[in-house]
C-alpha positions in Angstrom: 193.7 121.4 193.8 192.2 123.1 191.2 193.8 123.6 187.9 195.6 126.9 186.9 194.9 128.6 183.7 196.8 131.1 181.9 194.1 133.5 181.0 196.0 135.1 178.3 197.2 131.3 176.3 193.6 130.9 176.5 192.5 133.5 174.9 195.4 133.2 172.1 194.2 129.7 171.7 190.5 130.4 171.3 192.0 133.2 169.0 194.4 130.9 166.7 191.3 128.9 166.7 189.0 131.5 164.9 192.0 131.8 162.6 191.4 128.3 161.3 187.6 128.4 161.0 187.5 131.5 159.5 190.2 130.2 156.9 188.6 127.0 156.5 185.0 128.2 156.3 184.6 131.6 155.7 183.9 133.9 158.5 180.1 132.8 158.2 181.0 129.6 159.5 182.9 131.1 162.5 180.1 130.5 165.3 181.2 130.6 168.5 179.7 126.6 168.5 182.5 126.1 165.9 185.3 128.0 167.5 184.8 125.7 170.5 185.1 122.8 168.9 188.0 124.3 167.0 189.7 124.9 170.3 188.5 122.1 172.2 186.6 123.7 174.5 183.4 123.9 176.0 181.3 126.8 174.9 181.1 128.2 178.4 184.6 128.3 178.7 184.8 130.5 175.1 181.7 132.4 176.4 183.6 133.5 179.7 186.1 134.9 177.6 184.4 136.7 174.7 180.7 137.5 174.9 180.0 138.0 171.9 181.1 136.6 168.4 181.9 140.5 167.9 184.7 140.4 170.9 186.2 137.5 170.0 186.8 138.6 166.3 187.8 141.5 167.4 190.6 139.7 169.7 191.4 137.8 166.5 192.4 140.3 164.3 194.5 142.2 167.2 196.1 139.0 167.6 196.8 139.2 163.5 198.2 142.8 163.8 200.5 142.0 166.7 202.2 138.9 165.2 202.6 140.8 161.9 203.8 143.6 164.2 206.4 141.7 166.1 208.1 139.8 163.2 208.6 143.1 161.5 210.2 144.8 164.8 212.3 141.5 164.4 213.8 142.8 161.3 214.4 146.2 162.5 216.9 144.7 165.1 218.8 143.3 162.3 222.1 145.2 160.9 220.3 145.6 157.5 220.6 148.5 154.8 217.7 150.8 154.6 216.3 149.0 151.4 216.6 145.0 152.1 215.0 146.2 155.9 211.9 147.7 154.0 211.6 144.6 151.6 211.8 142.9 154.7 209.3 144.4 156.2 207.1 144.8 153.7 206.9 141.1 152.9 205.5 140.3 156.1 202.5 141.9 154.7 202.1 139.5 151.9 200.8 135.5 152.7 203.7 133.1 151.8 204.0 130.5 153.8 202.0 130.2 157.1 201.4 133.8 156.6 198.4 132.6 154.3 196.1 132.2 157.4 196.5 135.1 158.6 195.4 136.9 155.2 192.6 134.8 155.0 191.8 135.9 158.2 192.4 140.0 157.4 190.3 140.2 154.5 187.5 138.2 156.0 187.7 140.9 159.0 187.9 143.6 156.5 184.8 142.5 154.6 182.9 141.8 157.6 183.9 145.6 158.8 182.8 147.1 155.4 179.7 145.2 154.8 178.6 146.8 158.9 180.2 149.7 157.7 182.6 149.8 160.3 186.3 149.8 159.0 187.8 152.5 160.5 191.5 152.2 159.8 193.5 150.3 157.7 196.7 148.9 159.5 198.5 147.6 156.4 197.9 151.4 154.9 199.2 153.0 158.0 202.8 150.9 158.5 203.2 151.9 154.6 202.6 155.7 155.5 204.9 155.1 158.6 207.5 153.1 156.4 207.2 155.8 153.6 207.7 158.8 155.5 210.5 157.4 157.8 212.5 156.6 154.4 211.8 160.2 153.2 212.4 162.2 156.9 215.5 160.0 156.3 216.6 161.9 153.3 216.7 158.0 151.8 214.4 158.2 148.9 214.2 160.2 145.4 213.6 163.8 145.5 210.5 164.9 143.5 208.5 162.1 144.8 204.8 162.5 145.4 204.4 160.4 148.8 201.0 160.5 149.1 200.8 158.7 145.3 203.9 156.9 146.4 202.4 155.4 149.6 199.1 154.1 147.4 200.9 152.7 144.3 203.1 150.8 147.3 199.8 149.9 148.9 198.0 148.7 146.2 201.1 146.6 145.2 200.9 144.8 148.4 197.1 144.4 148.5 197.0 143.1 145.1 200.0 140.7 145.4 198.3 139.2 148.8 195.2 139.0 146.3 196.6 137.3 143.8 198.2 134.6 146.2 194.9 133.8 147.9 193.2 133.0 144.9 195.4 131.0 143.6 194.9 131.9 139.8 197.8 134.0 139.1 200.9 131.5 139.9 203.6 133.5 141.7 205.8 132.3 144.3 208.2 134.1 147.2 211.1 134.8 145.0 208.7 136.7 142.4 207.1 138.5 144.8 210.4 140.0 146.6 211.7 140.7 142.9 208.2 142.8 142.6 208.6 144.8 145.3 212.4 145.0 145.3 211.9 146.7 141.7 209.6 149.0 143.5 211.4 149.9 145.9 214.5 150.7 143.2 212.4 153.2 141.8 211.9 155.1 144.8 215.1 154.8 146.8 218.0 156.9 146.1 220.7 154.4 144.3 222.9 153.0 146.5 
């Protein structure tokens, strides 16, 4: 009888695979050879999946975007005020913990799409638009604000924080890194 394959775990395995390659050698040393091994499967069966290194990258970092995705919906389903549900949310964007991986991951995607010239959108950039204008059509943050500075100063607070953890230099843990963005997020919210 022959075996039965879940077509979809597959491909999240040969995916979570790529994840650990990539982090472990730089996206240079994500051959498909290596993802293979990684998954411990035979290049054939990674090739009849993705054919090319392109595809399964690709598959990778959608992967990336809907796990990030999901555990912030998660939050939205909890009975949170406006401000601790944003800081929620927005440290899901920032690798603590297992989340490291998966920032590894991003910004060796993100080079790789700038270097080919490539990067079209920025997902990280568009849920803090989304976030930002939700909290304003909300009537939930200052008045006077400039969004569009508001939405890159948050941005660029998030990017550099995930920056700083990844290399390691600036020591900074969890509970700084909340306090960081809670203090942000003071500034902008109405008080209450």
């Amino acid at each position: 009888m022959p075996k039965i394959v879940n077509h979809e775990e597959r491909k999240a395995l040969i995916a979570k695979a790529t994840w650990s390659v990539i982090a472990r050698e730089g996206l240079g040393g994500a051959s498909v050879r290596s993802i293979a091994k990684e998954a411990n499967l035979s290049l054939g069966a990674v090739r009849h999946y993705f054919n090319t290194q392109e595809e399964l990258l690709e598959f990778a970092m959608k992967l990336v975007e809907e796990q990030v995705t999901e555990r912030i919906i998660e939050h939205t389903k909890q009975p949170l005020p406006p401000k601790q549900l944003t800081l929620n949310m927005l440290m899901e964007l920032v690798p603590v913990g297992e989340r490291i991986v998966e920032m590894q991951v991003w910004l060796e995607y993100v080079s790789y799409k700038l270097r080919k010239k490539n990067l079209q959108e920025d997902a990280v950039h568009d849920g803090i638009v989304f976030i930002i204008n939700q909290l304003n059509d909300a009537g939930l943050l200052k008045k006077g604000l400039n969004l569009e500075e508001e939405i890159i100063r948050l941005h660029a607070l998030i990017d550099g924080l995930a920056l700083h953890l990844l290399m390691g230099v600036v020591p900074i843990d969890a509970d700084k890194i909340e306090a960081l963005i809670k203090r942000e997020l003071d500034r902008i919210f109405l008080e209450g």
